[in-house]
C-alpha positions, 0 to 999 in steps of 0.5 A: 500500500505504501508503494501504490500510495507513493506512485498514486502522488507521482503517477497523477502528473507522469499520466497526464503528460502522456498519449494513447489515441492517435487524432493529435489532440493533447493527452488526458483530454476528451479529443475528437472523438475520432481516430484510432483508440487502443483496447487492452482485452484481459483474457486475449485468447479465449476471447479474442474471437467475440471481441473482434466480432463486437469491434468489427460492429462499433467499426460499422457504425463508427466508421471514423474510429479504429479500435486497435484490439491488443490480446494479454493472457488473464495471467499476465494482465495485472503485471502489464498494467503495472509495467505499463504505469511504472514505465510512465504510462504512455504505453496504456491503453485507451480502454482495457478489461478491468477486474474487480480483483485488481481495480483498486491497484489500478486506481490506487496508481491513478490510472483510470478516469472516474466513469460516474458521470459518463454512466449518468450522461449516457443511455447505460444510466439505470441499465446496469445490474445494481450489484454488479454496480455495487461491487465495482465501487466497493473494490475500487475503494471509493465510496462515490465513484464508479472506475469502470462500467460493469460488464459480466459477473460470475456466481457461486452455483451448486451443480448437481447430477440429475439424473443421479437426483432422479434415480435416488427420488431426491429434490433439487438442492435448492436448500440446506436440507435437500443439499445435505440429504442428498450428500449423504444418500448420494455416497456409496463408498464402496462403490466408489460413488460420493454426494460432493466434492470439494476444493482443498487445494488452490482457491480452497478459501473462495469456495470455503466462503460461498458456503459460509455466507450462504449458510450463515445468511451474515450479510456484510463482510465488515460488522460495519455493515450491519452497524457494528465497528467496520474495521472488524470482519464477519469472517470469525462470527460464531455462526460463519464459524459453524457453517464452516464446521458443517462444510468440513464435516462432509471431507471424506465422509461424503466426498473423496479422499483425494479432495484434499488437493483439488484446485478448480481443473482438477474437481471439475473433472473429477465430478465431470468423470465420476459417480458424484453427486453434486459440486460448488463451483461457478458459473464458468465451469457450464460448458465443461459440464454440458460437454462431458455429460450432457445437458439431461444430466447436469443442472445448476442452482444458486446457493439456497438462502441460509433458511427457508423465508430468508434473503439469499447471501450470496459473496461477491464474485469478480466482475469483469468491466471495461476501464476508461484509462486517464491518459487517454488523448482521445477519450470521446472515442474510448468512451464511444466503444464503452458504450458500445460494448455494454448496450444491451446487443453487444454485452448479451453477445460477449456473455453469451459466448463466455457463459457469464452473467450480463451486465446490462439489464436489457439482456436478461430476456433474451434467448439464450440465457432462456436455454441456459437455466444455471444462468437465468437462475443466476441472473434472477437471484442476482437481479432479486431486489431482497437479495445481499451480496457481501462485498470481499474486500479486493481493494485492500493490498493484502487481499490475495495474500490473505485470502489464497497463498498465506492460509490454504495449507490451513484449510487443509488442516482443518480439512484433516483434523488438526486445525479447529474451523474456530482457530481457522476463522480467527486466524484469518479475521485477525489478519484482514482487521489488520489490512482493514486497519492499515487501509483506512489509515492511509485513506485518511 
């Protein structure tokens, strides 16, 4: 923090003296709203195909801008952005793909454009979902300003076998009880056959959490949230902890032994591949289910509410969105193609292809995500008016250390017995009130 905070106070003046469009107009200004402009896409490759389709559209119906499409792997976008500012930001980009995961690094540095007002000026006002809006502001760490337009969204989904369901006679896991129940019916150890798999290797904790919140119904991640003091977590509260007893409790008993040290590729193919019974993934893994096992046997559901009557809980997933960067010389046309890409054709055909969640509203009736229930689901349980997202705290420095690298090797000690899921909670809350405490000191 005290490295992003010294380069925010340095950055500010070395981006302003920078150039990205083309049209000669001077840098960090507005321009002419023509000219070529340069578009960072953060996952170049998987999805190069649909954004040369959407910039190839924009071209049609401007023909006086040029977009320059530059593809970066997802694993390397963070770190390009960061050179890109370091090196004194000439070489940034007009427009690029920003994650929820990484924003507040790149507005800690000073290196995008507030986007508020142009959302409010422009025929995106009140077309973007609220909790996508929502979770945009509170990882880039401001309270008032929005640092890019929200575009999709991923959510905690509970996969589950149909056809497995059927044969058992047993109801959708469209509650606690009905989840738990149908571990426990599903498993045949003996035969090889388990109710879930979990995750216990890398990106155990994301997961983890999914099921805490949903089953505790705590609605914010800060006890500021629910008018307590803001710089203590929800994370150690005594009914996350007992959650958290519950989930654990399944490994091994219902899942496989060899959940242990499942990363994502790995416990999506073994329920992709085997006799079990339902997974707690997201919505991004749709196309390797439908693919693997075919539509008839595979549907997904939201996390159920904590208990029956209650308001869904449902931790916020990374949304991807489109950043309006500061040292654009031409951001008229940057904005332009903004707009472009999240009206509600152009973002129900990006999400369409990748799986995800649109987040323009006035994609929500549109066929396909008609024929792709887990999605619809997703979307209305997203768009429900009652339902709480807890925002996770990506804005803070520490937060990936925290939440991945620094405490997966224990929660997989909880996993075998040798950690209580107490001693877990509360190791983890002290640490983030400490990065919490720490943040807010230098916001002040």
């Amino acid at each position: 923090m005290h490295t992003a905070t010294a380069l925010a106070a340095t950055l500010t003046l070395a981006l302003t003296a920078t150039a990205c469009g083309d049209d000669g107009s001077p840098s960090g200004k507005e321009g002419s709203g023509k000219g070529t402009i340069t578009f960072w896409d953060n996952n170049g490759g998987p999805r190069t195909k649909i954004w040369k389709q959407i910039i190839a559209k924009f071209e049609d119906k401007n023909p006086d801008i040029t977009v320059k499409y530059v593809p970066i792997p997802i694993a390397n976008v963070q770190s390009k952005y960061d050179t890109a500012i370091q090196s004194g930001g000439d070489s940034l980009p007009d427009v690029g793909g920003v994650g929820t995961a990484y924003l507040a690094n790149l507005v800690a540095q000073g290196a995008l454009d507030p986007v508020t007002d142009r959302i409010g000026d422009s025929a995106l006002k009140g077309k973007l979902i609220k909790n996508m809006v929502e979770s945009v502001r509170a990882a880039g760490g401001d309270d008032k300003e929005l640092y890019s337009v929200p575009t999709s969204a991923n959510q905690g989904t509970l996969w589950y076998r149909t056809d497995l369901f059927k044969a058992a006679k047993l109801s959708a896991p469209d509650s606690w009880e009905n989840f738990y129940k149908a571990a426990d019916e599903l498993t045949d150890k003996g035969g090889n056959k388990f109710g879930f798999t979990l995750r216990g290797g890398a990106g155990s904790i994301a997961q983890a959490l999914d099921m805490m919140y949903a089953q505790s119904g705590i609605s914010s991640f800060w006890n500021g949230g629910d008018g307590g003091d803001g710089d203590k977590t929800t994370l150690n509260d005594p009914k996350n902890v007992a959650a958290l007893e519950k989930y654990i409790a399944l490994f091994k008993k219902v899942t496989p032994a060899a959940d242990l040290n499942n990363d994502f590729a790995k416990m999506v193919a073994q329920f992709d591949q085997g006799d079990i019974g339902m997974l707690q993934h997201n919505l991004g893994s749709y196309v390797d289910h439908v693919r693997l096992l075919g539509k008839d046997k595979i549907a997904g559901v939201p996390l159920p509410p904590s208990r029956q009557g209650a308001a869904r809980t449902i931790v916020s997933n990374p949304v991807d969105g489109l950043g309006l960067f500061k040292a654009s010389k031409n951001k008229a046309a940057a904005w332009k193609f903004i707009e472009f890409a999240a009206s509600p054709e152009m973002n129900s055909l990006w999400n369409e292809d990748v799986g995800a969640i649109p987040a323009n509203v006035g994609a929500a009736d549109d066929d396909w995500i008609a024929k792709a229930p887990p999605t619809k689901a997703a979307l209305e349980s997203l768009n429900d008016p009652r339902t709480k997202v807890v925002q996770l705290p990506y804005y803070l420095p520490d937060w990936n250390n925290i939440s991945k690298a620094d405490n997966e090797p224990s929660f997989q000690k909880v996993l075998l017995g040798r950690m209580t899921a107490k001693a877990f909670c509360d190791k983890v809350a002290k640490e983030l009130n400490a990065a919490q405490a720490d943040w807010k000191k230098h916001q002040s």
